[in-house]
N, C-alpha and C positions, 0 to 999 in steps of 0.2 A: 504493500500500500504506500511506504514511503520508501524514497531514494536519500540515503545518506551521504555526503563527501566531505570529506577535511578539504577545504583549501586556501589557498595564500591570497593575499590582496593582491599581489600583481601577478598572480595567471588569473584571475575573475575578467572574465569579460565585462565589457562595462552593463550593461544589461543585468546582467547578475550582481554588480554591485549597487545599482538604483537600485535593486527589487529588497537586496538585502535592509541597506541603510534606509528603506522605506517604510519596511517592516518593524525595525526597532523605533524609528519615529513615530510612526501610527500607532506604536504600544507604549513608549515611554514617555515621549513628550503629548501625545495629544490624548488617547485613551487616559494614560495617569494625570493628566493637567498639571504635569509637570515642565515647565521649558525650566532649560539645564543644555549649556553644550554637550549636545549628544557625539559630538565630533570632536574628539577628545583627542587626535594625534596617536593613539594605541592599535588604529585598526591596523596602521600599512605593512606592522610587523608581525604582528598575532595571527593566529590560525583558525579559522571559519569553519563552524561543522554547519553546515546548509544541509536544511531538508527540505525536499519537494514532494511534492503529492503527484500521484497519477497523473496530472496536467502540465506538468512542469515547474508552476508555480511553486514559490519559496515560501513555506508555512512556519516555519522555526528555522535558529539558527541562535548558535553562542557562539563566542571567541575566547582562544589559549592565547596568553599573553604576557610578557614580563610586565608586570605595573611596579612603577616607577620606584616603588619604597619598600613594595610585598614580597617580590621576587613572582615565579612562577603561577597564574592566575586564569582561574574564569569566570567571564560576564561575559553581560548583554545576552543572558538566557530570554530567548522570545520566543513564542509559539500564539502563532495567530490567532485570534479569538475564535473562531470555528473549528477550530482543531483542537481542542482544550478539551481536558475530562475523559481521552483517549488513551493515555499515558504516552506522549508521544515528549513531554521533558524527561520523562522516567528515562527513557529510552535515549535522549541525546545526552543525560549526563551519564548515565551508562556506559555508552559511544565513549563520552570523554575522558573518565575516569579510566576506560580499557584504553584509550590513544594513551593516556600520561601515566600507567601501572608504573614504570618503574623510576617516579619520580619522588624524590623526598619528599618534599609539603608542597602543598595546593595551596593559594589564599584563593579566597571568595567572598565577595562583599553580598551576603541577602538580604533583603526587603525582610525586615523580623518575621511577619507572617507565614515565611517561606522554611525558616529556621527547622521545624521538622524533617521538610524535604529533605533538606541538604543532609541534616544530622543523620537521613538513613543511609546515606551513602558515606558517612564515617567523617563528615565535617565537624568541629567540634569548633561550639563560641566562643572567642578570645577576646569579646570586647561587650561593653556592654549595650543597652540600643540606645541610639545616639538617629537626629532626625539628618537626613542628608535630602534636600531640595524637597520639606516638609515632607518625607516619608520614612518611617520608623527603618532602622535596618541595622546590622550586626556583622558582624568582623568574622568569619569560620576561617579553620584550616584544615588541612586533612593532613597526617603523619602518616605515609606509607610503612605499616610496619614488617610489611613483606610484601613481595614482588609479583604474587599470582594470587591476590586478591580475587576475593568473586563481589564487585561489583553491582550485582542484581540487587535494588531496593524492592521492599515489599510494600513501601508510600506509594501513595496514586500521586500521580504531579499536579502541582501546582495550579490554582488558580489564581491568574492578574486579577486587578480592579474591573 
């Protein structure tokens, strides 16, 4: 039903990256009535897992990324508002958790709400919730304590605003 791909900012065609940075806009800044530069300078060197549906169309996508103070990181978890309640985040940080197995720590910044999610996939809170462009959210990381983790959450994924 979906098509998965890690890729880089500069093999994306441009087409795919409209569709992409379309999608976290339509979910972040205008869905959450949040404006916050969404164009944060992290995209050109991170790595995009894009998912499309049967039509091609880009329904979700997150990025692996060094942030700037964290070290190794993932945001801009999105997944279209139609596709939601499927488990199709379940499934992309699944994807990413298996791409990054044999990395030491993960940082990932949640929307507090979400803070379950994450914790089933073995994120743990290191900070406490603090509002960032009025919405409650918290600091996880994840200690790889060994290299062939199973990955599978038993959470249903996430739902935005």
């Amino acid at each position: 039903m979906y098509a998965f791909a890690f890729e880089s900012f500069h093999h994306m065609t441009p087409h795919t990256l409209y569709a992409l940075l379309k999608l976290r806009m339509d979910i972040f800044v205008v869905e959450q009535e949040c404006a916050y530069p969404e164009l944060d300078d992290q995209d050109q060197q991170a790595t995009h897992l894009i998912v499309r549906n049967e039509s091609g169309q880009i329904v979700g996508c997150l990025r692996i990324y060094n942030h700037p103070t964290k070290g190794l990181a993932i945001g801009r978890v999105a997944v279209h508002r139609t596709h939601r309640s499927v488990g199709l985040a379940k499934q992309m940080m699944e994807k990413a958790m298996d791409y990054l197995q044999e990395k030491a720590t993960i940082y990932l910044q949640a929307q507090a709400h979400l803070e379950g999610f994450y914790g089933s996939f073995g994120f743990e809170t290191v900070s406490e919730p603090y509002l960032e462009d009025d919405i409650p959210h918290v600091d996880m990381q994840f200690y790889a304590k060994d290299s062939k983790k199973d990955f599978t959450s038993s959470k249903d994924e996430p739902m935005n605003k």
